[in-house]
C-alpha positions as CSV (number, residue, x, y, z in Angstrom):
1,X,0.0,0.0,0.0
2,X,2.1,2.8,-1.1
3,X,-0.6,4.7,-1.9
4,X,-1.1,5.8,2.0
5,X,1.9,6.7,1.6
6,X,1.6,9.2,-1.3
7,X,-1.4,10.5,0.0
8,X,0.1,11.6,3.4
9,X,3.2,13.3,1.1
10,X,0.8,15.4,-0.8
11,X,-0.9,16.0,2.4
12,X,2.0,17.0,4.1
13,X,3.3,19.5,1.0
14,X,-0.1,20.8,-0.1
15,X,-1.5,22.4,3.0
16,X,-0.5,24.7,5.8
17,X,-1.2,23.7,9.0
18,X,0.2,26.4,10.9
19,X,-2.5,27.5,12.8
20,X,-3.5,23.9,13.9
21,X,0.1,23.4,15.4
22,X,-0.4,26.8,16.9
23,X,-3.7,25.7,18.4
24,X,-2.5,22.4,19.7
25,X,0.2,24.7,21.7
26,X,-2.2,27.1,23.1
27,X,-4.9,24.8,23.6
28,X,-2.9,21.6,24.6
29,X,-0.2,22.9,26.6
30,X,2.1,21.0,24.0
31,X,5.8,22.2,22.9
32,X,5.8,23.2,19.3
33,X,7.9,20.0,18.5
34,X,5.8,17.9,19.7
35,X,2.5,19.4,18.4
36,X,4.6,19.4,14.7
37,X,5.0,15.4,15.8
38,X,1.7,15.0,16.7
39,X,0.6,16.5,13.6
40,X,2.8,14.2,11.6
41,X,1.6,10.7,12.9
42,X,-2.4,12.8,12.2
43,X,-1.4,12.7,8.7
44,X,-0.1,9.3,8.9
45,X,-3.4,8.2,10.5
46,X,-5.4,10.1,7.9
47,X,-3.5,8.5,5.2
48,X,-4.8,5.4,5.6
49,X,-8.4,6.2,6.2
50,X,-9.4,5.4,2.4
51,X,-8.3,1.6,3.5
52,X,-10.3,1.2,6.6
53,X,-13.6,-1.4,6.5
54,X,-16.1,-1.3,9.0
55,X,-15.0,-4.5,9.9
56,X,-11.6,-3.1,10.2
57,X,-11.5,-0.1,11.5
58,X,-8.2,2.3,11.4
59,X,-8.0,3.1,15.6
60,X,-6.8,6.6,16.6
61,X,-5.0,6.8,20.1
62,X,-5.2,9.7,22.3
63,X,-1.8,11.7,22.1
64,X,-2.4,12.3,17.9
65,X,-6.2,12.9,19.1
66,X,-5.4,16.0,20.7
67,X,-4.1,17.3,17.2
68,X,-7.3,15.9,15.6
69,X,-9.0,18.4,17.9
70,X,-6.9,21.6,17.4
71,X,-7.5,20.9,13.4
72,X,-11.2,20.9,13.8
73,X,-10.8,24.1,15.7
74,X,-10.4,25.5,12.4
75,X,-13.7,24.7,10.6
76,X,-12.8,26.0,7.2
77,X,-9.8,24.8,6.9
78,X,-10.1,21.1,8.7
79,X,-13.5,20.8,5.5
80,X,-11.4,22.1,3.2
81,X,-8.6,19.6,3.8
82,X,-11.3,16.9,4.0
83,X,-13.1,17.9,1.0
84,X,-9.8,17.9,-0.9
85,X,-8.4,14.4,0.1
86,X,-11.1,12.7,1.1
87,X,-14.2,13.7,-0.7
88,X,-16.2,14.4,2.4
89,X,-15.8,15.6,5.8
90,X,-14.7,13.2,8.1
91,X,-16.4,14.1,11.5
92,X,-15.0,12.9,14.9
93,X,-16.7,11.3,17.6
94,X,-14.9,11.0,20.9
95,X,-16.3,8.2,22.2
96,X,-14.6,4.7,22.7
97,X,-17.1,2.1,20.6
98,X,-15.1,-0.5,21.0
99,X,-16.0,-1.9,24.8
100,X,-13.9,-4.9,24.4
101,X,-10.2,-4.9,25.0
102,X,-9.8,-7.8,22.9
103,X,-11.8,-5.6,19.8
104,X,-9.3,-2.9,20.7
105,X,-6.3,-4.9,20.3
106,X,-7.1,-6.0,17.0
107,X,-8.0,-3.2,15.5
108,X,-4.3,-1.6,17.2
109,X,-2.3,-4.5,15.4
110,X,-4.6,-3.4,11.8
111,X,-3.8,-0.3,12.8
112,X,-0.2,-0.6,13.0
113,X,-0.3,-3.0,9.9
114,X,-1.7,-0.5,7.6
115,X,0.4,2.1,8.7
116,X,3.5,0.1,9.0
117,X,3.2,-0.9,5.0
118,X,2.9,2.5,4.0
119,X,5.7,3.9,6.5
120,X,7.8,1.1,7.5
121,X,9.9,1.9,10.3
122,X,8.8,5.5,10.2
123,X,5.0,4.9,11.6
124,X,5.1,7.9,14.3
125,X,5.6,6.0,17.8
126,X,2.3,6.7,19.3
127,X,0.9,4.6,17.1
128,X,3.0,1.5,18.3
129,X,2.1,2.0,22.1
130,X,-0.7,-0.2,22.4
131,X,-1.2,0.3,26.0
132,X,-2.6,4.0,25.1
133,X,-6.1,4.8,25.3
134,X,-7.9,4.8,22.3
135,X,-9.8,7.5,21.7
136,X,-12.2,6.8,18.2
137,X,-12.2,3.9,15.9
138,X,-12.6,5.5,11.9
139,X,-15.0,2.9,10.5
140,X,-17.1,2.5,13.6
141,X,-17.0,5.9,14.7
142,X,-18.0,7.6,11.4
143,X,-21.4,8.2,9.8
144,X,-20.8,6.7,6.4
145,X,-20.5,3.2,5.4
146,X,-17.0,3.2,7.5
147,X,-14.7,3.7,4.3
148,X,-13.6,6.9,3.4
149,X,-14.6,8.0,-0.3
150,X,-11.3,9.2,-2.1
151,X,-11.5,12.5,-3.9
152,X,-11.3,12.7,-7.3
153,X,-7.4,12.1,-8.2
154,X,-6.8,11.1,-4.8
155,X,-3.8,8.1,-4.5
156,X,-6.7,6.0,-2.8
157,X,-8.5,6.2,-6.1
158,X,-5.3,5.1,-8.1
C-alpha cells in the first residue's frame, strides 16, 4: 500500500497547518515539536483512512487525538482539507465504541499493519504503544458506510 503513503506526502506539501500546530500549543499545553509530531503521525493516520472497513477499522489513540481536535478548531480549513483528500468531511466522535479490549487490540495491530506498510519503520511511535487509550475507531465511529470516499485524483483512487 504505497498509496497511503503518497497521499500523506501530498498531504504534508499541499496544505499549511500552521495554525493547527499553533492551536495544539495554546490549547494543549504542548511544545511546538511535539504538536509538529503530533501532527505528523495525524497525517499518517489520515493516510490510511481510504483503507479502513467497517470491519476493520483504522484506531486513533489519544496523544495524535489532541491534534485531531486543534485541526477541527479550524472549521474551514479542517473541510477544506477533507473535502480535498477525502471527498467528504470526516467528522470525529470521541467516544470509545469499542468496549472490548480484545476488539481494541485487534484493531491496534490493523492499525499498525496498515500504517507500518505504507511507513515502515517510520510509523510515528504513538501509534506502536498499544497500551494508550484509544480515543475513536474510523470505520465505527464515522457516519458513512465506514470507508472513506477518495477524492477525485486522490492516490486511494489510483
Amino acid at each position: 500500500m504505497t498509496g497511503g503513503r503518497k497521499l500523506y506526502e501530498r498531504m504534508k506539501s499541499e496544505f499549511d497547518y500552521g495554525a493547527v500546530v499553533d492551536s495544539a500549543v495554546t490549547r494543549s499545553a504542548m511544545s511546538r515539536d511535539e504538536a509538529a509530531s503530533c501532527l505528523d503521525g495525524l497525517l499518517q493516520w489520515f493516510s490510511v483512512l481510504p483503507f479502513a472497513r467497517r470491519e476493520q477499522p483504522v484506531q486513533m489513540v489519544e496523544s495524535i487525538d489532541r491534534l485531531w481536535h486543534a485541526f477541527i478548531l479550524h472549521t474551514k480549513l479542517y473541510r477544506s482539507f477533507c473535502d480535498r483528500y477525502f471527498g467528504r468531511y470526516i467528522d470525529h466522535d470521541p467516544l470509545d465504541r469499542l468496549g472490548e479490549e480484545s476488539s481494541k487490540k485487534a484493531c491496534a495491530r490493523f492499525t499498525v499493519a496498515m500504517l507500518r506498510e505504507s511507513f515502515r519503520d517510520a510509523v510515528h511511535p504513538a501509534f506502536l504503544d498499544l497500551t494508550q487509550k484509544v480515543a475513536c475507531c474510523f470505520g465505527q465511529c464515522d457516519d458513512g458506510d465506514g470507508v472513506a470516499a477518495a477524492a477525485e485524483g486522490s492516490v486511494a483512487a489510483a
